[in-house]
PDB file of N, CA, C, O and CB in Angstrom:
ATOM      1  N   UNK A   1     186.118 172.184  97.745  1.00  0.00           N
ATOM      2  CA  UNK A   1     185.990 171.170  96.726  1.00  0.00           C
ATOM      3  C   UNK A   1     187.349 170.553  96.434  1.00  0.00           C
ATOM      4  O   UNK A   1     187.484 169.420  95.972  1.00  0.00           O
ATOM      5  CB  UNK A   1     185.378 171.756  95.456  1.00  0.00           C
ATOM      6  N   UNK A   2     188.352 171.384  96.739  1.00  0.00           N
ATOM      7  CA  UNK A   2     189.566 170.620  95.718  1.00  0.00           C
ATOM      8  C   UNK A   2     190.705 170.091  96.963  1.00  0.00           C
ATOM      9  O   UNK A   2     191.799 169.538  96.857  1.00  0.00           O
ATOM     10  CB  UNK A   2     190.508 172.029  94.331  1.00  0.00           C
ATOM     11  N   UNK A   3     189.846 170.566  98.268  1.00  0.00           N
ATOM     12  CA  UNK A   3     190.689 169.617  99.509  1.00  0.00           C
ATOM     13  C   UNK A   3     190.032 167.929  99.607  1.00  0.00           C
ATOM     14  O   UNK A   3     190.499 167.051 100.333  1.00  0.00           O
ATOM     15  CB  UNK A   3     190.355 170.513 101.354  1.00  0.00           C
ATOM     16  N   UNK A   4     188.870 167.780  98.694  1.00  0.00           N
ATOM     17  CA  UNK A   4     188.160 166.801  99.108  1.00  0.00           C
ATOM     18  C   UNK A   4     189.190 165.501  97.791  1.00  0.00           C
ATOM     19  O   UNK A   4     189.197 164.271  97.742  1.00  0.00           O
ATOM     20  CB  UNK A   4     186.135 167.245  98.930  1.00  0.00           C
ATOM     21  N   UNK A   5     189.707 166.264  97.178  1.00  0.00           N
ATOM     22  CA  UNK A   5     190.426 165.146  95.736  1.00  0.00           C
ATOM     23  C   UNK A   5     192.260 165.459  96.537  1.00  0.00           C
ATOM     24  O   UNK A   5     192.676 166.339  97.290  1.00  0.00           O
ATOM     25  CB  UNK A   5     190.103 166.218  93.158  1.00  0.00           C
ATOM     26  N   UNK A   6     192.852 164.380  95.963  1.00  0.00           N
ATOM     27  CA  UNK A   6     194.034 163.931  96.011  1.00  0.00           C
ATOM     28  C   UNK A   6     195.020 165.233  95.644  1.00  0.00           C
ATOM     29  O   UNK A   6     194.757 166.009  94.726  1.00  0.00           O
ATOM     30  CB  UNK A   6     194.112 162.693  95.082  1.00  0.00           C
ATOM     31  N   UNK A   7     196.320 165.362  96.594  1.00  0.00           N
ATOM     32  CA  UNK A   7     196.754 166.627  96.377  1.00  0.00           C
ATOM     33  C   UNK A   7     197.338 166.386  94.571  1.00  0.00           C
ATOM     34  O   UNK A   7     197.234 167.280  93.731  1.00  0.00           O
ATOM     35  CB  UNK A   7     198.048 167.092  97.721  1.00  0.00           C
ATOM     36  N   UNK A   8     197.891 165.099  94.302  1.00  0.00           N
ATOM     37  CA  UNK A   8     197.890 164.507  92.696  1.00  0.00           C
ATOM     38  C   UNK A   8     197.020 164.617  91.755  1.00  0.00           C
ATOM     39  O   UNK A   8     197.288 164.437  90.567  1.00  0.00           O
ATOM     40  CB  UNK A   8     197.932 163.297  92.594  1.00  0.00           C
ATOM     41  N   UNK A   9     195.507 165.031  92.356  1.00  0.00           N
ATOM     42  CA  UNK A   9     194.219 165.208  90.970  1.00  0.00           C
ATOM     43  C   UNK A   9     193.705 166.192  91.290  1.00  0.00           C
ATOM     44  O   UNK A   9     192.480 166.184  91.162  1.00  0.00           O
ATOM     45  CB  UNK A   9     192.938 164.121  90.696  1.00  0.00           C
ATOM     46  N   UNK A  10     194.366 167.525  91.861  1.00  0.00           N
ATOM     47  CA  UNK A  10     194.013 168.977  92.373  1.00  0.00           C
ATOM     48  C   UNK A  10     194.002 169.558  90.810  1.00  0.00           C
ATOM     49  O   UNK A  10     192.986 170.182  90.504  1.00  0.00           O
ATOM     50  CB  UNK A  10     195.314 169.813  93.619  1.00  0.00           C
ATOM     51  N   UNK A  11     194.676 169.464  90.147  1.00  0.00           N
ATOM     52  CA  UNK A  11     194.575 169.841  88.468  1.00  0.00           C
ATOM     53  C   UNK A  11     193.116 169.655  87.770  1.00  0.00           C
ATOM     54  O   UNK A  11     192.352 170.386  87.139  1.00  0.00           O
ATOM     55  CB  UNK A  11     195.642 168.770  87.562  1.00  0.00           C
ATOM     56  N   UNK A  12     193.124 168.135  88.259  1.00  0.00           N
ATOM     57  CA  UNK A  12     191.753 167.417  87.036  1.00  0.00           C
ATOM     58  C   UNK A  12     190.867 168.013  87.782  1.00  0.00           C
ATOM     59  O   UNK A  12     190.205 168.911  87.262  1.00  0.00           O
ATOM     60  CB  UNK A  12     191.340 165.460  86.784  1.00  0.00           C
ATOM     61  N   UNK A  13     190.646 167.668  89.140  1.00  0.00           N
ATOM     62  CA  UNK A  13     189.328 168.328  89.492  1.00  0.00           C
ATOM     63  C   UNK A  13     188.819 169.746  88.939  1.00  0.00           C
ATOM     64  O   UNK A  13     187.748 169.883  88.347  1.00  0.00           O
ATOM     65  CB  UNK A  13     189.359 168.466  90.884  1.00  0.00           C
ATOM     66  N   UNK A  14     189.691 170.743  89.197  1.00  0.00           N
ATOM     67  CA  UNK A  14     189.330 172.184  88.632  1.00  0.00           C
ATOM     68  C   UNK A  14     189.419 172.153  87.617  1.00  0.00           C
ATOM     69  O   UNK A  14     189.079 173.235  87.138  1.00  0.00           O
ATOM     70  CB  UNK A  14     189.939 173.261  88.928  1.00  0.00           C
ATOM     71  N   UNK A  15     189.952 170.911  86.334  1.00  0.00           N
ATOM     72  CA  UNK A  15     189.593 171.468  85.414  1.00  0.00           C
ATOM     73  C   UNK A  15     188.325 170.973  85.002  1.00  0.00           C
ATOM     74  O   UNK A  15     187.769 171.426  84.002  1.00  0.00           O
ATOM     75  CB  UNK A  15     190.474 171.458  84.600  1.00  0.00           C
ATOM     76  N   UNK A  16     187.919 170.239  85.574  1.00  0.00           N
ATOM     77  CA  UNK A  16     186.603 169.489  85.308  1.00  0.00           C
ATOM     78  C   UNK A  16     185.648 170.485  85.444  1.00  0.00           C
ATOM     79  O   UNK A  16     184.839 170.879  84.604  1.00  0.00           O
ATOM     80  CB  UNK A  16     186.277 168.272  86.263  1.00  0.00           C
ATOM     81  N   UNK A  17     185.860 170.931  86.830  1.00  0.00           N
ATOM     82  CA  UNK A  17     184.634 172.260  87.578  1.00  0.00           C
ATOM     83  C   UNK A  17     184.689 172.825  86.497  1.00  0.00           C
ATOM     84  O   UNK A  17     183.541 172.793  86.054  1.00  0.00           O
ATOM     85  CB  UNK A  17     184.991 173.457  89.035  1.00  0.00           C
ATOM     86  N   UNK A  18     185.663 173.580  85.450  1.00  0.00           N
ATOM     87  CA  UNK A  18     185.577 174.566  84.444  1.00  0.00           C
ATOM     88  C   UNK A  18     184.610 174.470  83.443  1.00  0.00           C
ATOM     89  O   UNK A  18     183.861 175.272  82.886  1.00  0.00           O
ATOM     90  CB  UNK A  18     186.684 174.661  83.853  1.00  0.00           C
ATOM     91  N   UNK A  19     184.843 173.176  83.359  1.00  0.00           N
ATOM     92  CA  UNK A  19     184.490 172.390  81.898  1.00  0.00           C
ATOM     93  C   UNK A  19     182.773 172.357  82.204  1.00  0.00           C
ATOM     94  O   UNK A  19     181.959 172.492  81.291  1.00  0.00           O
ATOM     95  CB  UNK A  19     185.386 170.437  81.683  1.00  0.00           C
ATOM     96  N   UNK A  20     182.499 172.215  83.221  1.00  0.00           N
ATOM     97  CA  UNK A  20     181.024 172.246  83.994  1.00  0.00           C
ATOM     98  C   UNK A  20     180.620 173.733  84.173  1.00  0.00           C
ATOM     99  O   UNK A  20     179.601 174.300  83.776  1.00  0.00           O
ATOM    100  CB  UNK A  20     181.072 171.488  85.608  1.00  0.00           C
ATOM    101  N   UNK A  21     181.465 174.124  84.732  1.00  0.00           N
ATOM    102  CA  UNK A  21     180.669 175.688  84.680  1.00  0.00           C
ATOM    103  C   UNK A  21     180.668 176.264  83.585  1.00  0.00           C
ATOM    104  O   UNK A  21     179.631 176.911  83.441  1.00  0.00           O
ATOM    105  CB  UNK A  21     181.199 176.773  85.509  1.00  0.00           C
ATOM    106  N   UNK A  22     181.665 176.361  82.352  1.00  0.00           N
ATOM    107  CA  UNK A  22     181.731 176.600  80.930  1.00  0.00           C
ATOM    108  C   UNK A  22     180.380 176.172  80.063  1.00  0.00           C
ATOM    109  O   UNK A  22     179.547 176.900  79.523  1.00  0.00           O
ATOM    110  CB  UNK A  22     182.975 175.815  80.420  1.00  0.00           C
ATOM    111  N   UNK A  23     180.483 174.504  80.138  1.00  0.00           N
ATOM    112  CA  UNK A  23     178.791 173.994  79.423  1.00  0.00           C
ATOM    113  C   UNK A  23     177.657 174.904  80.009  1.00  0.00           C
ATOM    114  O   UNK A  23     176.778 175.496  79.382  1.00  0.00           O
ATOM    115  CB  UNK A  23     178.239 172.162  79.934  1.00  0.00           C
ATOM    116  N   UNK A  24     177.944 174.867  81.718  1.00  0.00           N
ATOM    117  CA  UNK A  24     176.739 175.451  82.116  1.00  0.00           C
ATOM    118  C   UNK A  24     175.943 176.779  81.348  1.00  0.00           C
ATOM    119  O   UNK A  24     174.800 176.922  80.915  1.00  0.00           O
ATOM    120  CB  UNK A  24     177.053 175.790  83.419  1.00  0.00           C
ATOM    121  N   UNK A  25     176.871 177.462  81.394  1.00  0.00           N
ATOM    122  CA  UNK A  25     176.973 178.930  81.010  1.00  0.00           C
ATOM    123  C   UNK A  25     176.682 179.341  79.623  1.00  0.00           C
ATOM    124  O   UNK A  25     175.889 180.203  79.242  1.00  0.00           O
ATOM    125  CB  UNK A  25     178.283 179.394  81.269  1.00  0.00           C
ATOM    126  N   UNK A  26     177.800 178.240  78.630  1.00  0.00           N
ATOM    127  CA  UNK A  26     177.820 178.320  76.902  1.00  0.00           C
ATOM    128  C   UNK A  26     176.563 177.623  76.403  1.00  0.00           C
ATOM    129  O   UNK A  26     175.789 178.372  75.807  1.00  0.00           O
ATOM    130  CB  UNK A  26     179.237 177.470  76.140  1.00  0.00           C
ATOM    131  N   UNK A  27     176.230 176.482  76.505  1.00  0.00           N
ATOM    132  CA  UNK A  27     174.815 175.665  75.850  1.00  0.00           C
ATOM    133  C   UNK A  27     173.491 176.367  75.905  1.00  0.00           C
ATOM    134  O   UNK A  27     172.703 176.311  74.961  1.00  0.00           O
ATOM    135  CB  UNK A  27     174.486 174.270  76.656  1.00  0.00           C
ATOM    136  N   UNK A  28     173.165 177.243  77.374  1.00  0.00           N
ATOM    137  CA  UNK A  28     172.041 178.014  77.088  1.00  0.00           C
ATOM    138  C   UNK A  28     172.161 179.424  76.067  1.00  0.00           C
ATOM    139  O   UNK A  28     171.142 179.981  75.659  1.00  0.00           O
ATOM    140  CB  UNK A  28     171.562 178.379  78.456  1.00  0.00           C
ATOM    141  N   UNK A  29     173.528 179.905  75.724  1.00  0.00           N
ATOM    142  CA  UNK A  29     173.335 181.136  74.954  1.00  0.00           C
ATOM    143  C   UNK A  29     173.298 180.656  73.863  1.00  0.00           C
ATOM    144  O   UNK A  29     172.578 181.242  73.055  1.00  0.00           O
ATOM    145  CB  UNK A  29     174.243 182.202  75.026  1.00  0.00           C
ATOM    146  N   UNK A  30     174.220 179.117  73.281  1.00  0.00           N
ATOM    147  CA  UNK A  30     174.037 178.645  72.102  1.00  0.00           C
ATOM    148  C   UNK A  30     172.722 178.452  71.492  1.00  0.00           C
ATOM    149  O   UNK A  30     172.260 178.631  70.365  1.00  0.00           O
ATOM    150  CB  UNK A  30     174.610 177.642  72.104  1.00  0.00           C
ATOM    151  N   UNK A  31     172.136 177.898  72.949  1.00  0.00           N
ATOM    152  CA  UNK A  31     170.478 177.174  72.611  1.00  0.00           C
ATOM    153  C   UNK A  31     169.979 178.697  72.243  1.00  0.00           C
ATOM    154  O   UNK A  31     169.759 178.862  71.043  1.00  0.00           O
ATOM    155  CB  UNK A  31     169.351 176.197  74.301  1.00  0.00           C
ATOM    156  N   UNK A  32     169.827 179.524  72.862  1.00  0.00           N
ATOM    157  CA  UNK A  32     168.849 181.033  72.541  1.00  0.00           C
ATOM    158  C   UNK A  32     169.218 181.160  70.820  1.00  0.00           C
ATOM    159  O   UNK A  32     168.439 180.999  69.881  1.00  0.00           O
ATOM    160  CB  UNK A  32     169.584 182.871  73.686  1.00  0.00           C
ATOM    161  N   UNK A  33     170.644 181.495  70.783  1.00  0.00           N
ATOM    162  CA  UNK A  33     171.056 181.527  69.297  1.00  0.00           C
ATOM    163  C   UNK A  33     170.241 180.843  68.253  1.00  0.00           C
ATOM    164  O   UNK A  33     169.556 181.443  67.425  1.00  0.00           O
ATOM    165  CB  UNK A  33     172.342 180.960  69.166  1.00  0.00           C
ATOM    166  N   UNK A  34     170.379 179.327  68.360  1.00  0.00           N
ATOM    167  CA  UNK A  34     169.882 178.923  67.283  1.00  0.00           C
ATOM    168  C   UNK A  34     168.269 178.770  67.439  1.00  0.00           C
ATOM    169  O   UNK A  34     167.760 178.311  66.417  1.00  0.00           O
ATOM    170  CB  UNK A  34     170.604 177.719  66.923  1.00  0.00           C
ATOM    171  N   UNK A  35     167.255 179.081  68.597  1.00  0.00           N
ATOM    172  CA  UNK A  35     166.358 179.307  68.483  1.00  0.00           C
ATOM    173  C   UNK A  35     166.077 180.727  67.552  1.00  0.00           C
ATOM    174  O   UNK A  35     165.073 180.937  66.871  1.00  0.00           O
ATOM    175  CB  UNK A  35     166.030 179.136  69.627  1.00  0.00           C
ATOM    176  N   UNK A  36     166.952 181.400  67.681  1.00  0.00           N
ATOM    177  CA  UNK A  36     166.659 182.870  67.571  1.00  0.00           C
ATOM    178  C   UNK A  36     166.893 182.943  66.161  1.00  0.00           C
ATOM    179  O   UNK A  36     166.721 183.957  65.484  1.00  0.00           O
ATOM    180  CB  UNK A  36     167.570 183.921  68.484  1.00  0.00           C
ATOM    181  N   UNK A  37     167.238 181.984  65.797  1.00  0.00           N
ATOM    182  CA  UNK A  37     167.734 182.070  63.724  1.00  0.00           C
ATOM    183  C   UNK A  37     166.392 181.177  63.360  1.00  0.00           C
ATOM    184  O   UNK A  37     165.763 181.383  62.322  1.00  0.00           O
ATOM    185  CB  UNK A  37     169.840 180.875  62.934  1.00  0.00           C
ATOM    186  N   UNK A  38     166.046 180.245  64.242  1.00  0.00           N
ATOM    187  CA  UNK A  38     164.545 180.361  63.207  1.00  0.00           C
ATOM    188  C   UNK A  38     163.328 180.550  63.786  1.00  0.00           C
ATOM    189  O   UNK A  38     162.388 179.850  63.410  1.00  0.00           O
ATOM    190  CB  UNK A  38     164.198 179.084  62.388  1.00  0.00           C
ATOM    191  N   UNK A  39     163.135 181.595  64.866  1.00  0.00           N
ATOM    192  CA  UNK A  39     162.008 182.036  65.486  1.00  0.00           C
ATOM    193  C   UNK A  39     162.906 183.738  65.551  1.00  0.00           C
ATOM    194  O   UNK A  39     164.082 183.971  65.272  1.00  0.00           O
ATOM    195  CB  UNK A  39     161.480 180.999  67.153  1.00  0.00           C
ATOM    196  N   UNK A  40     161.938 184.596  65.973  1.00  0.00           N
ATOM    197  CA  UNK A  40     162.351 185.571  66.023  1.00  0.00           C
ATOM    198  C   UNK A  40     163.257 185.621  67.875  1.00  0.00           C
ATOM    199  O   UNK A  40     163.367 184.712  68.697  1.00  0.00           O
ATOM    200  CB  UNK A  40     161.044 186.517  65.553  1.00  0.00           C
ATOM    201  N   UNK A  41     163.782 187.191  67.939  1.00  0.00           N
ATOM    202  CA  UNK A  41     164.383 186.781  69.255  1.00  0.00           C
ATOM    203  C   UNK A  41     163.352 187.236  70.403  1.00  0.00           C
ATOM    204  O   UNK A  41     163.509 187.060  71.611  1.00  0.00           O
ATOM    205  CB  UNK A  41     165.906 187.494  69.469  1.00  0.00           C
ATOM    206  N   UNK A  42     162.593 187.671  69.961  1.00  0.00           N
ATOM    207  CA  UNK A  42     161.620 187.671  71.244  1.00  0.00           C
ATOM    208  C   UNK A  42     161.094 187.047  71.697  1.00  0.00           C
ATOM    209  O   UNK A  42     160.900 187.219  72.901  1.00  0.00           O
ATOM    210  CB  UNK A  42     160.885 188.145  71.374  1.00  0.00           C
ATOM    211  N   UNK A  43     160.332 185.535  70.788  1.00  0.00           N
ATOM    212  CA  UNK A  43     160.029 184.565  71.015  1.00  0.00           C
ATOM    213  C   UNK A  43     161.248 183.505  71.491  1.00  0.00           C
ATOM    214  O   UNK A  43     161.256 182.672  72.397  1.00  0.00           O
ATOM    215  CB  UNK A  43     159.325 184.342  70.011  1.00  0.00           C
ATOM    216  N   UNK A  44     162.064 183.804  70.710  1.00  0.00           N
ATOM    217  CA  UNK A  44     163.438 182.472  71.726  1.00  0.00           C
ATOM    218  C   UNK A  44     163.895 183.134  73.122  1.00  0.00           C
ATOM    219  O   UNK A  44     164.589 182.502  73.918  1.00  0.00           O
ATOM    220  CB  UNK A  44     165.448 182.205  70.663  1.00  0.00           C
ATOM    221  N   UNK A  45     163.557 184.153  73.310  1.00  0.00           N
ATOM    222  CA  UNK A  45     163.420 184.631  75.157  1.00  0.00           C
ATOM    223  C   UNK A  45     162.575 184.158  76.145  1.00  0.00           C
ATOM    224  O   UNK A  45     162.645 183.674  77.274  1.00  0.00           O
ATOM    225  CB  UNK A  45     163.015 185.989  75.399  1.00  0.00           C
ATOM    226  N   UNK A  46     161.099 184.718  74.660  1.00  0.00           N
ATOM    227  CA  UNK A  46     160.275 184.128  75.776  1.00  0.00           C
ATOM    228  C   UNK A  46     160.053 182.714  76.159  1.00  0.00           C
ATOM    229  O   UNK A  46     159.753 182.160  77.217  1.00  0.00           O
ATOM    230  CB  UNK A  46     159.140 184.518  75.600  1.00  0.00           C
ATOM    231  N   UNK A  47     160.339 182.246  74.748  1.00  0.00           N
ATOM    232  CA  UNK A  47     160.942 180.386  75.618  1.00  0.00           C
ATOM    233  C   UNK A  47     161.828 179.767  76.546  1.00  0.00           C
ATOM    234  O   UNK A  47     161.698 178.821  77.323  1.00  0.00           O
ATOM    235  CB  UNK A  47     161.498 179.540  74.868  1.00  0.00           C
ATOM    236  N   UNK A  48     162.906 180.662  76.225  1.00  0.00           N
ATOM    237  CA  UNK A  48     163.612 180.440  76.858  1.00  0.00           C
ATOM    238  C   UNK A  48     163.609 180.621  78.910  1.00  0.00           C
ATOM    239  O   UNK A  48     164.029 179.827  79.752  1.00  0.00           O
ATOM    240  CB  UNK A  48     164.347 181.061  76.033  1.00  0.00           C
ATOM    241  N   UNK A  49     162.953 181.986  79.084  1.00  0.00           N
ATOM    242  CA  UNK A  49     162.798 182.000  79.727  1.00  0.00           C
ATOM    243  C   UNK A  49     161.564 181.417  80.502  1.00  0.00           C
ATOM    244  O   UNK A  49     161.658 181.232  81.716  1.00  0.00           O
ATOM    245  CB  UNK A  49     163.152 182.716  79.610  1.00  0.00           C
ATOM    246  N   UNK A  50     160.671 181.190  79.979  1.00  0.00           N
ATOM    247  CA  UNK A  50     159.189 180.074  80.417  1.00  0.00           C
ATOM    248  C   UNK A  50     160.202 178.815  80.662  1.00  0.00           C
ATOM    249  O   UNK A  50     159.900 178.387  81.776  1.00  0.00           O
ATOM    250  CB  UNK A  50     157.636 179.650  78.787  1.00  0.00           C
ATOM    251  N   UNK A  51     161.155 178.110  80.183  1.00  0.00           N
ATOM    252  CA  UNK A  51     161.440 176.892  80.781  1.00  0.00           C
ATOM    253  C   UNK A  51     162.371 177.024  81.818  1.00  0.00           C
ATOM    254  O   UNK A  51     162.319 176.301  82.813  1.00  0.00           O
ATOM    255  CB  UNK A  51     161.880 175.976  79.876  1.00  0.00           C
ATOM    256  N   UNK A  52     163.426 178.103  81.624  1.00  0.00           N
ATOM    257  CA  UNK A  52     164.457 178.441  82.693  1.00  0.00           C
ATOM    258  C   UNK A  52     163.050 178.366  84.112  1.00  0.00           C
ATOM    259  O   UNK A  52     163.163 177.713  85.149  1.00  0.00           O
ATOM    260  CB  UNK A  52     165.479 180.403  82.300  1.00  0.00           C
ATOM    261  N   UNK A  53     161.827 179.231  83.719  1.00  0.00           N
ATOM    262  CA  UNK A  53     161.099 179.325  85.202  1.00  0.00           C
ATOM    263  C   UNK A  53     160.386 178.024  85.696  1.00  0.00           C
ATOM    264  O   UNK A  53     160.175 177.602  86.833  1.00  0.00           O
ATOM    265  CB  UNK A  53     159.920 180.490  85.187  1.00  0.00           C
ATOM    266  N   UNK A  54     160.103 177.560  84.532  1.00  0.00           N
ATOM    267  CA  UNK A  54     159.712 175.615  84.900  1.00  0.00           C
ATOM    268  C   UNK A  54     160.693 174.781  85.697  1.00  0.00           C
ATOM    269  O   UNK A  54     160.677 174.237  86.801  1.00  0.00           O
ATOM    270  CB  UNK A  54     159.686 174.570  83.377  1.00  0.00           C
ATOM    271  N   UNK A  55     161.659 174.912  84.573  1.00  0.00           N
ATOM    272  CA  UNK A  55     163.135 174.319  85.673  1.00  0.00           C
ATOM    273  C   UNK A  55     162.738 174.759  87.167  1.00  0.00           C
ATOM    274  O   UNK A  55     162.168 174.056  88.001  1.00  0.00           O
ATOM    275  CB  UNK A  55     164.986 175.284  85.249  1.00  0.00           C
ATOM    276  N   UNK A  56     163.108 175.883  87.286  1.00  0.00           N
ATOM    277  CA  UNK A  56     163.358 176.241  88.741  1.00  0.00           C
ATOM    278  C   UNK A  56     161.923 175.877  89.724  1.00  0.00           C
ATOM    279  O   UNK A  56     162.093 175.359  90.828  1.00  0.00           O
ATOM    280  CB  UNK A  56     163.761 178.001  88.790  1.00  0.00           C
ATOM    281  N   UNK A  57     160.975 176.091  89.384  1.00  0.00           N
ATOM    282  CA  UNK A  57     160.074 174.984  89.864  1.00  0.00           C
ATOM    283  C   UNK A  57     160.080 173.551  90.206  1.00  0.00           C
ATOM    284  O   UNK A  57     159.760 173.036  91.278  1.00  0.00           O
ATOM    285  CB  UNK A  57     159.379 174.949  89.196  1.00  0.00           C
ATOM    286  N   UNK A  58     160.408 173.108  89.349  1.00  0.00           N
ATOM    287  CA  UNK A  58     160.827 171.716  89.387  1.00  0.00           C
ATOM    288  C   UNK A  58     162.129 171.510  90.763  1.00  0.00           C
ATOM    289  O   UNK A  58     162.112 170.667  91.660  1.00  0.00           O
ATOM    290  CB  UNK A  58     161.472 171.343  87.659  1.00  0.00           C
ATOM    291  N   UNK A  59     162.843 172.251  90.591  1.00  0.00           N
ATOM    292  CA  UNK A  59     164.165 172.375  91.325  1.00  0.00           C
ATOM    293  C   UNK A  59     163.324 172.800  93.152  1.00  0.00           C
ATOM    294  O   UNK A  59     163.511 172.390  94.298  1.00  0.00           O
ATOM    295  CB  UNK A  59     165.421 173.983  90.365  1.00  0.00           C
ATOM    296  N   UNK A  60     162.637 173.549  92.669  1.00  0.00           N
ATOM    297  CA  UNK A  60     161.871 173.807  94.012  1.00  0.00           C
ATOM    298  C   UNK A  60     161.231 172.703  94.897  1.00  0.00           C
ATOM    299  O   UNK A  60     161.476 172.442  96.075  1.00  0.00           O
ATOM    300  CB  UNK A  60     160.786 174.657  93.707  1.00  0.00           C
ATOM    301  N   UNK A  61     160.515 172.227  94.203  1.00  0.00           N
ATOM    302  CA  UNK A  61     159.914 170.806  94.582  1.00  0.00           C
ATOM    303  C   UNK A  61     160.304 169.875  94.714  1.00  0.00           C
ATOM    304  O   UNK A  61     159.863 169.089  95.552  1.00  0.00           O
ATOM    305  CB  UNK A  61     159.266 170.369  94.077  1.00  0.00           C
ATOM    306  N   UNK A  62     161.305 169.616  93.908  1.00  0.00           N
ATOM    307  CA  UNK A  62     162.359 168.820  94.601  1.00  0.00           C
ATOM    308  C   UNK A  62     163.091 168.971  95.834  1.00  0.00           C
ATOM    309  O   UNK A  62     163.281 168.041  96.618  1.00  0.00           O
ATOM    310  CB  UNK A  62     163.195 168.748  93.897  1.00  0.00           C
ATOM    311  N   UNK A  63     163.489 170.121  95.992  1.00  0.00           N
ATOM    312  CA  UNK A  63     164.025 170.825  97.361  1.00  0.00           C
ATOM    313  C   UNK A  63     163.318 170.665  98.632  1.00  0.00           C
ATOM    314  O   UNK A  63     163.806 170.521  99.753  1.00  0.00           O
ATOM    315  CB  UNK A  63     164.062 172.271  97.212  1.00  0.00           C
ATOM    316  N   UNK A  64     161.802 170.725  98.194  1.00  0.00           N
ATOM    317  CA  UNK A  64     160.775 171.212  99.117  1.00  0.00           C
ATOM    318  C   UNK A  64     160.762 169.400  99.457  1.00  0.00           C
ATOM    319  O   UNK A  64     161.061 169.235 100.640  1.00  0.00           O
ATOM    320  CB  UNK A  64     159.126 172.272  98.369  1.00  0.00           C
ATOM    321  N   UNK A  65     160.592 168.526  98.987  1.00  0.00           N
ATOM    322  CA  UNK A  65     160.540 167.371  98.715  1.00  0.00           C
ATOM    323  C   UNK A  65     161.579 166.476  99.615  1.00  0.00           C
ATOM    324  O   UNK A  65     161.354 165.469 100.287  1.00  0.00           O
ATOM    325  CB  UNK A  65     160.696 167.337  97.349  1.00  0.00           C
ATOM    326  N   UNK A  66     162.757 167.175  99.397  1.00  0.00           N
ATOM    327  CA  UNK A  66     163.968 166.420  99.908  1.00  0.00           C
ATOM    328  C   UNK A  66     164.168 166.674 101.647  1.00  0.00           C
ATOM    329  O   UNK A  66     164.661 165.921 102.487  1.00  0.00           O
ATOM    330  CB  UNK A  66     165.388 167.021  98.991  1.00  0.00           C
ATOM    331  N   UNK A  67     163.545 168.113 101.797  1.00  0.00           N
ATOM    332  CA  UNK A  67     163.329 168.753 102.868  1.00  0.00           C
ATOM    333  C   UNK A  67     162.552 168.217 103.670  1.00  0.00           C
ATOM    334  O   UNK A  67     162.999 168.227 104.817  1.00  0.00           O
ATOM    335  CB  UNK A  67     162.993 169.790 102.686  1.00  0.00           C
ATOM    336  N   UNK A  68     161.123 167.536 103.505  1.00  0.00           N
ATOM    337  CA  UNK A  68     160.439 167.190 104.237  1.00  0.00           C
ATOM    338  C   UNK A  68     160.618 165.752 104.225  1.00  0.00           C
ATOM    339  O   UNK A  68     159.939 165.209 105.096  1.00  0.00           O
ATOM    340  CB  UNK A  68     159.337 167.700 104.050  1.00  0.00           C
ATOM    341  N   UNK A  69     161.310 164.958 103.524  1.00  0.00           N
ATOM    342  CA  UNK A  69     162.305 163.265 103.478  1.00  0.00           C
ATOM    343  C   UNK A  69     163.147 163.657 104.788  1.00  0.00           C
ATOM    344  O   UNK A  69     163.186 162.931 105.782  1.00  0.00           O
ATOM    345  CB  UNK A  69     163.697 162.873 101.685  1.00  0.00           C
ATOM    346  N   UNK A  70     163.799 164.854 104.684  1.00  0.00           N
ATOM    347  CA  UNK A  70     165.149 164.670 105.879  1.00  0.00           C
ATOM    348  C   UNK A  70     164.521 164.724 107.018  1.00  0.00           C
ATOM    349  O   UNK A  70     164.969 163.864 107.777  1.00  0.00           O
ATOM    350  CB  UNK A  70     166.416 165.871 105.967  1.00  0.00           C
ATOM    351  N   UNK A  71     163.419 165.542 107.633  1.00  0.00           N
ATOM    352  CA  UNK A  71     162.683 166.139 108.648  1.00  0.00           C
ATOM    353  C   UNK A  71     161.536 164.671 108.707  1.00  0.00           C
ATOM    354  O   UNK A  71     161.199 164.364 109.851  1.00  0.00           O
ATOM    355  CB  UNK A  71     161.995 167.925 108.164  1.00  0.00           C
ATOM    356  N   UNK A  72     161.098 164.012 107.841  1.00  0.00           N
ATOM    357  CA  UNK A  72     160.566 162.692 108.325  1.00  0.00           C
ATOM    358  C   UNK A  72     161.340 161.712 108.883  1.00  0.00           C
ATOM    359  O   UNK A  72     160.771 160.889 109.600  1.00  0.00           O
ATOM    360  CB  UNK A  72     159.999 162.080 107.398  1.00  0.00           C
ATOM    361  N   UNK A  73     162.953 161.596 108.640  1.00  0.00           N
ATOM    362  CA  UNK A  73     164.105 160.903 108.966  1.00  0.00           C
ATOM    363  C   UNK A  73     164.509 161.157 110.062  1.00  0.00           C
ATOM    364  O   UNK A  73     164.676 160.164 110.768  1.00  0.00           O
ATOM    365  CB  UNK A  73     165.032 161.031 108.226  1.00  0.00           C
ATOM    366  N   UNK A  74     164.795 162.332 110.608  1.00  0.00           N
ATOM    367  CA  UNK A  74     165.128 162.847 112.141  1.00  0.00           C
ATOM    368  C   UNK A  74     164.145 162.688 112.872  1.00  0.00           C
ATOM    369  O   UNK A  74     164.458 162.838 114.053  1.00  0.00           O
ATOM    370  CB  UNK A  74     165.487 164.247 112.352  1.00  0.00           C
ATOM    371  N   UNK A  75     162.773 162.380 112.673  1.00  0.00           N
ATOM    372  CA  UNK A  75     161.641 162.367 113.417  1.00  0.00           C
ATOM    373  C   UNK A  75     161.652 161.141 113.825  1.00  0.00           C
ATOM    374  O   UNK A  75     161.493 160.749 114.981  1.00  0.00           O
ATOM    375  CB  UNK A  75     160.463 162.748 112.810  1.00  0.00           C
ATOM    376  N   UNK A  76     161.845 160.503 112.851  1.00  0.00           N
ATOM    377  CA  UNK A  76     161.815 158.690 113.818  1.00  0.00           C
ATOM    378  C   UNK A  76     163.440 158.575 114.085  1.00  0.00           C
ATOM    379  O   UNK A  76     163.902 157.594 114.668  1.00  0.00           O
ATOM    380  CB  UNK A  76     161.137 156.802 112.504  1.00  0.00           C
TER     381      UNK A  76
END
């Protein structure tokens, strides 16, 4: 990743990646949190985790999706 940016924006890039993997990571425990102050925490799991498994569905089908776009593209 950080051979693909300017040896001059080798800084910004990684700090960007941080800043992305940080949100990634911090916003879903925040989100559980404040579900969990006004639902109990078993229920802000089990939400939480029912959409984390939707997501990844979604992410699937898209995949599955993009997969059979590339393999219709090499065919002709």
């Amino acid at each position: 990743m950080n051979n693909n940016a300017p040896a001059s924006r080798h800084a910004e890039v990684l700090s960007s990646f941080y800043v992305i993997v940080y949100t990634g990571v911090g916003l879903p425990v925040l989100g559980v949190g404040i579900l969990a102050t006004a639902l109990d925490l078993t229920t802000a799991m089990t939400w939480f985790g029912g959409t984390v498994a939707v997501l990844c569905l979604l992410v699937l089908a898209a995949l599955s999706r993009a997969d059979r776009d590339t393999a219709a593209m090499l065919s002709n």
